[in-house]
LOFITI-572629 format. One record per residue (C-alpha): x, y, z; residue in three letters; chain. Coordinates in steps of 0.001 Angstrom, whole numbers, always signed. Each point is the difference from the previous one (the first is absolute). Example, Ala and Ser with C-alpha at 12.3 -4.5 7.8 and 13.67 -1.06 7.14 Angstrom:
! LOFITI-572629
+12300,-4500,+7800,ALA,A $
+1370,+3440,-660,SER,A $
This chain:
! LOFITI-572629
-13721,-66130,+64904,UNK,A $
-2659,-2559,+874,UNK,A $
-3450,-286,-1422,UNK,A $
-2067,+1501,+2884,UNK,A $
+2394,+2775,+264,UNK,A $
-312,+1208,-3499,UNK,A $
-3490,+142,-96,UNK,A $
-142,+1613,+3953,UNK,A $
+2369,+2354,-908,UNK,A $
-1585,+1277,-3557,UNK,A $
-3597,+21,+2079,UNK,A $
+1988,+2173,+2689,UNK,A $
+1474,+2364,-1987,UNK,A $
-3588,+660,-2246,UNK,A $
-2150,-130,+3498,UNK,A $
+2218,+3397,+795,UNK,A $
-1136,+1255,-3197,UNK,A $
-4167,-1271,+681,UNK,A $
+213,+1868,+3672,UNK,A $
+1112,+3341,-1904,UNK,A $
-2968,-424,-2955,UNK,A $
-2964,-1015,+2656,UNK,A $
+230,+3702,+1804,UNK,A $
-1207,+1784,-3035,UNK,A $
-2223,-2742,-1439,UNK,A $
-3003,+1025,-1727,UNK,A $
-3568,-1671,-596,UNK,A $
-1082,+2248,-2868,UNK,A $
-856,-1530,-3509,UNK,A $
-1963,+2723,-1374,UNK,A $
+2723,+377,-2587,UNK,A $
+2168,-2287,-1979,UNK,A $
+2714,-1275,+2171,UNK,A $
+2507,+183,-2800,UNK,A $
+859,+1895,-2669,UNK,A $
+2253,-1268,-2975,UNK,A $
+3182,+1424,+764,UNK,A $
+2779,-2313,+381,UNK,A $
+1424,-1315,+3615,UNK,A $
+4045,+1224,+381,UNK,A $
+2062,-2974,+1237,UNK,A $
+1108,+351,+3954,UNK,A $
+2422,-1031,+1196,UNK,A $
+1359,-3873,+26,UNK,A $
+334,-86,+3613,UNK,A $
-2951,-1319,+1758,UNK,A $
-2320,+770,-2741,UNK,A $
-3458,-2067,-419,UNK,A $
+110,-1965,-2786,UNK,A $
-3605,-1459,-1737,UNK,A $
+960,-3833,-469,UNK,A $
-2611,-2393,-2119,UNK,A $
+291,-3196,+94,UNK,A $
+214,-2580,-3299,UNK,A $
-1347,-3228,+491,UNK,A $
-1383,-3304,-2540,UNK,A $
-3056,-362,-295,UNK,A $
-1666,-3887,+226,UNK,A $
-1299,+384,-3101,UNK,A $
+2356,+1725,-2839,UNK,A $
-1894,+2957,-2019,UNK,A $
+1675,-1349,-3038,UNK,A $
+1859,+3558,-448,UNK,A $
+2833,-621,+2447,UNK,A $
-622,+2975,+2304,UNK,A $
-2191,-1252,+2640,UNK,A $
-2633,+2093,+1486,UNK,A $
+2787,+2132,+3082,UNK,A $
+169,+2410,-2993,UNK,A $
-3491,+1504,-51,UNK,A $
+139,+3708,+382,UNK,A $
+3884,-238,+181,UNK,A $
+2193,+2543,-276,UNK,A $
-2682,+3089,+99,UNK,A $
-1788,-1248,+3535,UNK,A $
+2993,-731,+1640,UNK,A $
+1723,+3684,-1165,UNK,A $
-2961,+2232,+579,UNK,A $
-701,-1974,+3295,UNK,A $
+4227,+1002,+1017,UNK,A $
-1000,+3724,-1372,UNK,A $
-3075,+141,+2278,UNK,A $
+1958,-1438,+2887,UNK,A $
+2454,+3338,-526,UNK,A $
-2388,+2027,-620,UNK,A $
-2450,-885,+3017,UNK,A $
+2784,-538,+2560,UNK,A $
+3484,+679,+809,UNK,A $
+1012,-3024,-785,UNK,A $
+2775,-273,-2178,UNK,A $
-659,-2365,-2951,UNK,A $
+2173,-1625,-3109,UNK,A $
-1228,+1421,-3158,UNK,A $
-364,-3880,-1718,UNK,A $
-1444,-2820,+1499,UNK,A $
+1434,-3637,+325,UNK,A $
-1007,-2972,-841,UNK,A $
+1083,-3635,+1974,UNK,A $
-907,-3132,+148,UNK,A $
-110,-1547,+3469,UNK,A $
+3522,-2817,-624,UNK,A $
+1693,+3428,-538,UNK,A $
+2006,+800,+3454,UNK,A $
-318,+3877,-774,UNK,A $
-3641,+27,+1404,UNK,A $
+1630,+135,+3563,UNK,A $
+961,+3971,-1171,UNK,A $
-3164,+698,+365,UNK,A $
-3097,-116,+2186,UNK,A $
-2914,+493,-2565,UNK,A $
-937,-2400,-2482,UNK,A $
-2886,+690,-2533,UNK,A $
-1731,-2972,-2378,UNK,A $
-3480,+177,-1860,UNK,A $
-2107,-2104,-1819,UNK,A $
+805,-2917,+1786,UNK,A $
-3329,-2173,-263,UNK,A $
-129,-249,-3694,UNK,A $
+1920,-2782,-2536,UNK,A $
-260,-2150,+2854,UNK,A $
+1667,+2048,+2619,UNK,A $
+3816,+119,+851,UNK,A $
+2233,-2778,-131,UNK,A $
+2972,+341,+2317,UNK,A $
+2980,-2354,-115,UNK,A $
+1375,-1496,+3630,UNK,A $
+2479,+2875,-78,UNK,A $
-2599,+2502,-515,UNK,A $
-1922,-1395,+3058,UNK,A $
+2374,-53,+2232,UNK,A $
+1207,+3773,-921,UNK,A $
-3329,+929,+231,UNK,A $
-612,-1142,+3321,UNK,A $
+3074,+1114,+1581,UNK,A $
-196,+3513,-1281,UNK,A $
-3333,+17,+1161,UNK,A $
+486,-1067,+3710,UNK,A $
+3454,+2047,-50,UNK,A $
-2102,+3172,-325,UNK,A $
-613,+638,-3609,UNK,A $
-3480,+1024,-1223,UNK,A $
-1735,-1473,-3807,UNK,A $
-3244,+1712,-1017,UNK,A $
-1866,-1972,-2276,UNK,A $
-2697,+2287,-2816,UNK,A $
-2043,-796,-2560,UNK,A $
-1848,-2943,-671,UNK,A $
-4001,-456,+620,UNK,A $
-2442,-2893,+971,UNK,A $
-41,-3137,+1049,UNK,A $
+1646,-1872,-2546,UNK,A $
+3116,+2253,+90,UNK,A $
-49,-80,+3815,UNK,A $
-418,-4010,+163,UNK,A $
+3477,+243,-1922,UNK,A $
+2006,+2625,+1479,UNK,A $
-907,-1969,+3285,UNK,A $
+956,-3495,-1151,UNK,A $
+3564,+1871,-292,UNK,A $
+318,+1850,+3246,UNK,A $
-1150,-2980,+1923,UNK,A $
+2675,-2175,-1284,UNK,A $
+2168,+2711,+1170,UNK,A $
-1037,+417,+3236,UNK,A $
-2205,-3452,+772,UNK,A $
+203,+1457,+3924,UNK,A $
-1536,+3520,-167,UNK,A $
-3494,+679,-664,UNK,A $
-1233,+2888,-2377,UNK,A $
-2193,+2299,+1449,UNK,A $
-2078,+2904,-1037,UNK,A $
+1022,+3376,+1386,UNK,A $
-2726,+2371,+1708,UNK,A $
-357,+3664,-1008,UNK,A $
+787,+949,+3592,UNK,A $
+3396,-1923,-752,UNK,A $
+2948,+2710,+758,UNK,A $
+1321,-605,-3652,UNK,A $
-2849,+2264,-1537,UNK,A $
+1023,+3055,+2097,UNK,A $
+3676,-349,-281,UNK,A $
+410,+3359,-2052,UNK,A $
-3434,+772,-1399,UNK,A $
-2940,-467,+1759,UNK,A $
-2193,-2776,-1833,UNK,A $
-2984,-1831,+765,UNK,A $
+1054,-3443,-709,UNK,A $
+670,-2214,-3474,UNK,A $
-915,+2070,-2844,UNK,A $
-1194,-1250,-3458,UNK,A $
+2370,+1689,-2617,UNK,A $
-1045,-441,-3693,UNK,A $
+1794,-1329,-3230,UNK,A $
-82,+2851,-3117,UNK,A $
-3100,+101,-1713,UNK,A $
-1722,-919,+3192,UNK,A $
-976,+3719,+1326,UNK,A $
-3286,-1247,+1672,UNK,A $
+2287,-2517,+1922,UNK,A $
-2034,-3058,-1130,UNK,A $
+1070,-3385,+1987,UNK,A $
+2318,-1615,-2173,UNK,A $
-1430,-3553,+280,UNK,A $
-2039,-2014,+2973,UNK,A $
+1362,+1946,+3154,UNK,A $
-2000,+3731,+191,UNK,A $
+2638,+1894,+2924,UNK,A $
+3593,+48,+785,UNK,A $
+1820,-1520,+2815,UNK,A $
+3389,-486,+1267,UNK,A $
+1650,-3001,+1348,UNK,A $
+2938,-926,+2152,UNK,A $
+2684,-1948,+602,UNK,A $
+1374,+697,+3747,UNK,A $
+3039,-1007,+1926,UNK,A $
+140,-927,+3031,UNK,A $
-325,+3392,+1781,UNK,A $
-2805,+900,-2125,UNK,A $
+1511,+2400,-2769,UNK,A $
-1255,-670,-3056,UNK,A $
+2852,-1122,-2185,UNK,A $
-2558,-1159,-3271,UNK,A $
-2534,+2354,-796,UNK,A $
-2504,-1347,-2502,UNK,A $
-1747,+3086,-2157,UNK,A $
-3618,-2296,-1613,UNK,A $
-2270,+1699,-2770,UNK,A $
+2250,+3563,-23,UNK,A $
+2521,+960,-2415,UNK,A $
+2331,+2478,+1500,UNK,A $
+1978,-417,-2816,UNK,A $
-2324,+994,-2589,UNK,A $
-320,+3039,+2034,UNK,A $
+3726,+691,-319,UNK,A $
+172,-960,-3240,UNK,A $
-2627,+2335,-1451,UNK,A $
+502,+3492,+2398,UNK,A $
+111,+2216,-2865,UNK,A $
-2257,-2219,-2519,UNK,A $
-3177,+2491,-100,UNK,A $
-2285,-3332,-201,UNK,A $
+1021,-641,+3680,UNK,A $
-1328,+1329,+2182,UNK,A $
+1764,+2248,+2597,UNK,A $
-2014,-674,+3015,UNK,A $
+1429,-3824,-502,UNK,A $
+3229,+499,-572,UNK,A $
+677,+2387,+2944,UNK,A $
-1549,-3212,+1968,UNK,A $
+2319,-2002,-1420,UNK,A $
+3060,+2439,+993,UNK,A $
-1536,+275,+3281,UNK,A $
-388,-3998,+671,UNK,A $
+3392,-471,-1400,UNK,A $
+1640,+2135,+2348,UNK,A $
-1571,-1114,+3013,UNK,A $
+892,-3272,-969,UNK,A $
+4098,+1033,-457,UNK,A $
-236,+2292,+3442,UNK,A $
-1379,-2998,+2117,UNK,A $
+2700,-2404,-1268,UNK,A $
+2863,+2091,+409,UNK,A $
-1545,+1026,+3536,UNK,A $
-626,-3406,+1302,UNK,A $
């Protein structure tokens, strides 16, 4: 099976499953949108699977594990519980992690990395370039969380220009369709780290945004997640020093994110 066709045919298959979870969506967040019972594993066959991606950093930490881990794995399994729980979706009970020179990434049309602005930034080798950008234009969908200010931002996009030199990153508005994709939200949102409840600006940039990288018919196939931390919001759901309110945003951001790129 070619490349596109693994990665149409996995976003075909889920879409089926988005259609039947946005007729009984809900906007509520009144209460916790999890609880901590644990997810049952669904079936194998066309199941949505919560993929993070490993990457070098420029800089090494000096501890050999590079900063893809952060939050890794209780983000990316809480985030696959609230994705069962909050949809009919069917989900994988573990998540994945690739780097982009594996070949496996075409099984799969969401891609999740974080903290990519600090030791530097990523470092990609030619291989993971030129994986990244054909999985990208072949219909595949990254979201980038987690890192804050200018500094971190000045090297996350030394990186993804040298990736894609031709495409211009531009901000999203919060009329963009991507906000209202599941749950209806009023553009970027600011989501705290723990130990943050008063959602303090993390360094020199005071709001959220969100950023894109589009193909040529306009779908977003990079979307860029600046001073917000989804993950932490994963991460901590049942930590009582988070608070709720923020990490039923994050659930609710997250899933918008997954419906619009399985929908477009």
């Amino acid at each position: 099976m070619s490349r596109p066709a693994d990665i149409a045919k996995r976003s075909a298959i889920i879409l089926l499953q988005c259609i039947c979870a946005l007729i009984w969506s809900s906007n509520s967040i009144a209460q916790p949108l999890l609880d901590p019972q644990p997810i049952e594993l669904q079936d194998v066959a066309g199941e949505f699977a919560f993929v993070r991606l490993q990457y070098d950093n420029y800089y090494s930490d000096g501890f050999g594990y590079g900063t893809w881990r952060t939050d890794f794995p209780s983000a990316d399994s809480n985030f696959l519980r609230g994705v069962s729980r909050l949809s009919n979706v069917r989900v994988m009970k573990d998540p994945i992690v690739l780097r982009f020179d594996d070949e496996r990434i075409y099984d799969y049309p969401f891609l999740y990395a974080l903290e990519m602005g600090r030791s530097g930034g990523p470092s990609f080798s030619p291989k993971e370039k030129e994986n990244m950008r054909e999985y990208l234009l072949r219909g595949g969908f990254l979201l980038i969380d987690d890192f804050w200010g200018t500094r971190q931002w000045d090297n996350f996009y030394r990186a993804f220009t040298d990736v894609f030199p031709d495409r211009e990153i531009i901000e999203l508005s919060p009329d963009h369709e991507i906000f209202r994709s599941y749950y209806d939200i009023a553009g970027p949102q600011m989501i705290p780290v723990i130990g943050n409840p008063e959602n303090y600006p993390e360094q020199d940039v005071d709001r959220a945004s969100n950023h894109a990288i589009l193909d040529d018919s306009g779908r977003v196939m990079v979307l860029i997640n600046w001073n917000s931390d989804m993950g932490d919001g994963w991460e901590h759901t049942f930590d009582p020093r988070y608070p709720t309110r923020y990490a039923n945003l994050a659930y609710q951001l997250g899933i918008n994110y997954l419906i619009y790129s399985l929908t477009h």
